[in-house]
N, C-alpha and C positions, 0 to 999 in steps of 0.2 A: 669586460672591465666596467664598474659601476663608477659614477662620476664622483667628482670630488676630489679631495687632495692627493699626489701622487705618492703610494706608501714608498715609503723609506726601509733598504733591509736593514738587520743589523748584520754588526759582525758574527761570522761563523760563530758558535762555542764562546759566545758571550753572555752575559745574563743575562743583557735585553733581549736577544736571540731565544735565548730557552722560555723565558717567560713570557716574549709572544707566542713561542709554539704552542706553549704547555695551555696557554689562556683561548687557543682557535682555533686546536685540534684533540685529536686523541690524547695524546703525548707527546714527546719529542726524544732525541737519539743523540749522543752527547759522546767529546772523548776524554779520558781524563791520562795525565803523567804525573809521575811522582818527583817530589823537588828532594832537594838535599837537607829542607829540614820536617824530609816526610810529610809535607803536606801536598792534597791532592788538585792539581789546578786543570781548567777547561784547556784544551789545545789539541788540534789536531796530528802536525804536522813534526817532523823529526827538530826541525831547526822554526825559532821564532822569526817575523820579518825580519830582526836584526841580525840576523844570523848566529842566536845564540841556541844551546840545546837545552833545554826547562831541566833537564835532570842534572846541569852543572851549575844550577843557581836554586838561590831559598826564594819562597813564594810573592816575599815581598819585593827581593831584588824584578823579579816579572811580572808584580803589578800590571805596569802597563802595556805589557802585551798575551798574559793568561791569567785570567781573573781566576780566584780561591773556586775550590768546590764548595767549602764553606760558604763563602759569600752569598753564592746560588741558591743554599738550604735557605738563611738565613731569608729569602724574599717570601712574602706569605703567599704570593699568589703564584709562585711556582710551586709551594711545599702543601698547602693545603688541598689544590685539586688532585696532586698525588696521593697523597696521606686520606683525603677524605673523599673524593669523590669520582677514585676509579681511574682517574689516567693514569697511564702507561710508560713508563722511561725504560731506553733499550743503553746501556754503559758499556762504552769500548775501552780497554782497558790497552794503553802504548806501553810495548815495551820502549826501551831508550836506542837509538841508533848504534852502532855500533862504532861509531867514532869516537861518541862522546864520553867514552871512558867509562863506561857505567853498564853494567848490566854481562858483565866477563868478556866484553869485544864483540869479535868474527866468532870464534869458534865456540864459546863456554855457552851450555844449555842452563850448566848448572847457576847462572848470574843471570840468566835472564829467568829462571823459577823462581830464586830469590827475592828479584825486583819485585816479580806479581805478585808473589804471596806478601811482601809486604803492602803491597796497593790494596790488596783484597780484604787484608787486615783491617786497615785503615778505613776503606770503605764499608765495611760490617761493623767498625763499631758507629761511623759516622748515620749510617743509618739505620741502624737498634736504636738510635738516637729519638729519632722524628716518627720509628714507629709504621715501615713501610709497608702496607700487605704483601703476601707473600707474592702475588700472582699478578702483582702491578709493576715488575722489574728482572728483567734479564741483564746478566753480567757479559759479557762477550770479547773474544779478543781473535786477532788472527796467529797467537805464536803458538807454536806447538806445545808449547811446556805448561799452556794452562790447565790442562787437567791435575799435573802430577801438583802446581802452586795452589791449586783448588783443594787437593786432599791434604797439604803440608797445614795451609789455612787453616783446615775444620770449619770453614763457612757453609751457614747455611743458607745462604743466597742462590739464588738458580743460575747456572752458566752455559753458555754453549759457543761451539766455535763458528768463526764466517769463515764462509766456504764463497771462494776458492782461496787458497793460501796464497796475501800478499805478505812481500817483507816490509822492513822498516827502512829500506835500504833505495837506494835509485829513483828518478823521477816516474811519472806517471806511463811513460811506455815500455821502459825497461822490468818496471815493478808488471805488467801484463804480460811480458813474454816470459819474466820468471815463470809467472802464475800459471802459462799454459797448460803444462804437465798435470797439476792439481785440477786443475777445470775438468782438462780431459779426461782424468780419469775416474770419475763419478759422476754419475748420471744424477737425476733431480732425485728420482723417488730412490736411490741407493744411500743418499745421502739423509733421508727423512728416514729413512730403516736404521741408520746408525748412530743417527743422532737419539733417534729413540729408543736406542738400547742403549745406548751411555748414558739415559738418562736427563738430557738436555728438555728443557718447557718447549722448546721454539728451533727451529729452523733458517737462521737468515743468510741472504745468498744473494747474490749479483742476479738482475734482468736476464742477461744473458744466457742463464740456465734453462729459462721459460721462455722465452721471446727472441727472435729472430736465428739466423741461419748460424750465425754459435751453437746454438743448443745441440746441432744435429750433430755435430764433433765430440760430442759425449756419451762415454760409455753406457752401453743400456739403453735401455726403452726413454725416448723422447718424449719430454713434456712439453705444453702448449697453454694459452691460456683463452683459448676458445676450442670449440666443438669438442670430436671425442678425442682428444689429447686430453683436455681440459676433466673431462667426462671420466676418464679412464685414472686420470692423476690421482681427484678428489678420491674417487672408491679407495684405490692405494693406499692412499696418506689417511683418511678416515678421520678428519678432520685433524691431525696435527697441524702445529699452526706455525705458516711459513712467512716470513718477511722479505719482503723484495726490495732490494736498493739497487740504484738509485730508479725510479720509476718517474719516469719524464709524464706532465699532465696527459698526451695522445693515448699513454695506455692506461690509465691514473681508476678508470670506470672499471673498464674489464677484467682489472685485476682484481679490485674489490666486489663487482659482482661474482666474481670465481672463487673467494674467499678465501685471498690471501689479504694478508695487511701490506699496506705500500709504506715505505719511508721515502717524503718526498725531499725535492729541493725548491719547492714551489709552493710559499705559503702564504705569498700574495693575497691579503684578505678580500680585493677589490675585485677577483676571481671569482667569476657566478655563476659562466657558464663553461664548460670543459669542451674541448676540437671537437669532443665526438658530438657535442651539441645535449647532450645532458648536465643538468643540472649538480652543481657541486656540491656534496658535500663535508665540511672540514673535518666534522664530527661524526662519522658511522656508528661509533660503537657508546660511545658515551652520550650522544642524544640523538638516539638511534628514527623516532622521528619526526624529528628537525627540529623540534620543539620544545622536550622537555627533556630536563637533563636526567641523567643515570641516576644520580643520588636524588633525585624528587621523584621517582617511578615509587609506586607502591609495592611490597613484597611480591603480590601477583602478578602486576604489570611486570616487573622483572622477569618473572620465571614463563611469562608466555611468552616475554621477549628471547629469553634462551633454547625454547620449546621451537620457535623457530625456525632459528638461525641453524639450531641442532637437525632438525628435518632438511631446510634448504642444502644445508653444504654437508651433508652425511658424517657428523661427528659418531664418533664408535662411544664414545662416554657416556656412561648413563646418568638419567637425569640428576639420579644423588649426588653422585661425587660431582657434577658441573655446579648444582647449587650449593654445594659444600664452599665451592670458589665464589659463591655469588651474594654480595653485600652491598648497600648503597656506596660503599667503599669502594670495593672489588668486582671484578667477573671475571669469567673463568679466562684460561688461558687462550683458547680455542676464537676468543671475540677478535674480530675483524677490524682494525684497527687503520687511521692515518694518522702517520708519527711523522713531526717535522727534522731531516735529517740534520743535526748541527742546528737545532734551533729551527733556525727560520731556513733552511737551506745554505748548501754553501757561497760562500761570496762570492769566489771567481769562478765562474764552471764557464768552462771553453765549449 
């Protein structure tokens, strides 16, 4: 920790939250619900502190406890390092609980495909708005129904599902013993094979898939994120690119030098040195070193930086289509990324 005044976080899924992330890392990881007068506000959780549900109020009745997703565009120093200079936003998309009357209950699939496609709606035209690169934003949700809301949509946003399947239902340990089943039954690299036939940019997935004695409860060949776990993964996956939540700082190194992107809850700027006793850095992929930013690299400087990254972690993509992805804007999808999770991290983490 470097001296000086003690940082302050914000709130989860707030805008000070995203627009410190977006301004001292990669990107940042955000979630969004839909109100009753269809507009799309930050929030993570089924019920607000006050115990209300965002999907039975309009955007301004929840002013003060989920700020607009509007509002967020509307900051320049969130929307410009997007739009121009290459970071990265990962968008969870909540269905509504199932109390709150919205989204067909307990049982209807069919209202909760509803919900999404209208959120997806909304969020496609909100950002054809501002103009986003393609390959600077994954859509993502954990309900089952967002593929079939994906093709009701006709968006052309990129989406993919997190893995393992939680609900919107139960607190934080009933929501894990749901999730077992889906855990267990897809190994890491089964799950990088399917998602890449369906088509999804990215792969994002719980710690637990890769790291510690969870993982070995799962179907298939175990993955790891050191030696030849690690060794054997990458060849596999062939550089598809996978996100790991939540990634506490002790492993924060090792996963980025294995080339995966971490989404952290740790964005403490005052952060300089990491447990393992390496130097941190916020920005891997957008000032890759340590100095000069993404969008100030020269067209060559960029493509030897690709030229890289593509040797080190065995991307299978050839050089064209990765610089087809690559602009002082944009890079490819395959870039190595620290995204702040909710912002700055979440507020309460036990």
């Amino acid at each position: 920790m470097s001296e000086g005044a003690e940082w302050l976080q914000p709130r989860e899924n707030s805008v000070d939250a995203l627009v410190h992330g977006m301004m001292v890392s990669d990107g940042v990881e955000f979630d969004l619900r839909l109100t009753t007068d269809e507009e799309l506000v930050l929030h993570h959780d089924p019920r607000t502190p006050t115990g209300r549900f965002p999907e039975q109020h309009t955007s301004s009745e929840l002013s003060d406890e989920a700020e607009s997703f509007e509002s967020l565009l509307s900051q320049s120093d969130f929307a410009r390092p997007w739009v121009e200079e290459a970071r990265f936003v990962c968008i969870e998309l909540k269905p509504p609980h199932p109390s709150s009357g919205k989204g067909g209950g307990w049982t209807s699939k069919v209202g909760r495909r509803e919900h999404l496609t209208r959120m997806i709606e909304r969020l496609d035209e909100m950002l054809d708005e501002i103009g986003v690169p393609e390959s600077n934003c994954v859509v993502y949700s954990f309900d089952s129904t967002l593929d079939q809301a994906v093709k009701t949509s006709g968006s052309d946003l990129k989406f993919a599902r997190l893995q393992p399947h939680m609900r919107q239902w139960g607190g934080s340990f009933v929501q894990k013993i749901v999730s077992t089943p889906s855990f267990i039954g897809h190994s890491l690299i089964g799950l990088v094979n399917s998602h890449r036939l369906a088509g999804a940019p990215l792969l994002p997935v719980a710690i637990d898939y890769i790291h510690g004695f969870k993982r070995h409860l799962t179907m298939g060949q175990t993955a790891g994120i050191s030696g030849s776990q690690l060794e054997k993964f990458n060849r596999r996956r062939a550089g598809f690119p996978v996100f790991v939540w939540s990634a506490g700082l002790a492993l924060e190194h090792e996963l980025l030098e294995g080339g995966m992107s971490v989404i952290t809850d740790d964005l403490d700027p005052g952060i300089e040195i990491l447990p393992s006793g390496q130097q941190r850095r916020l920005r891997p992929a957008t000032m890759p070193d340590g100095k000069t930013p993404w969008h100030e690299l020269s067209d060559s400087e960029r493509q030897i930086q690709i030229e890289t990254w593509k040797t080190r972690w065995n991307w299978a993509r050839s050089m064209d289509h990765l610089l087809e992805e690559t602009s002082e804007a944009s890079m490819p999808w395959e870039a190595v990324r620290l995204i702040g999770h909710r912002g700055a991290g979440r507020t309460n983490r036990s």
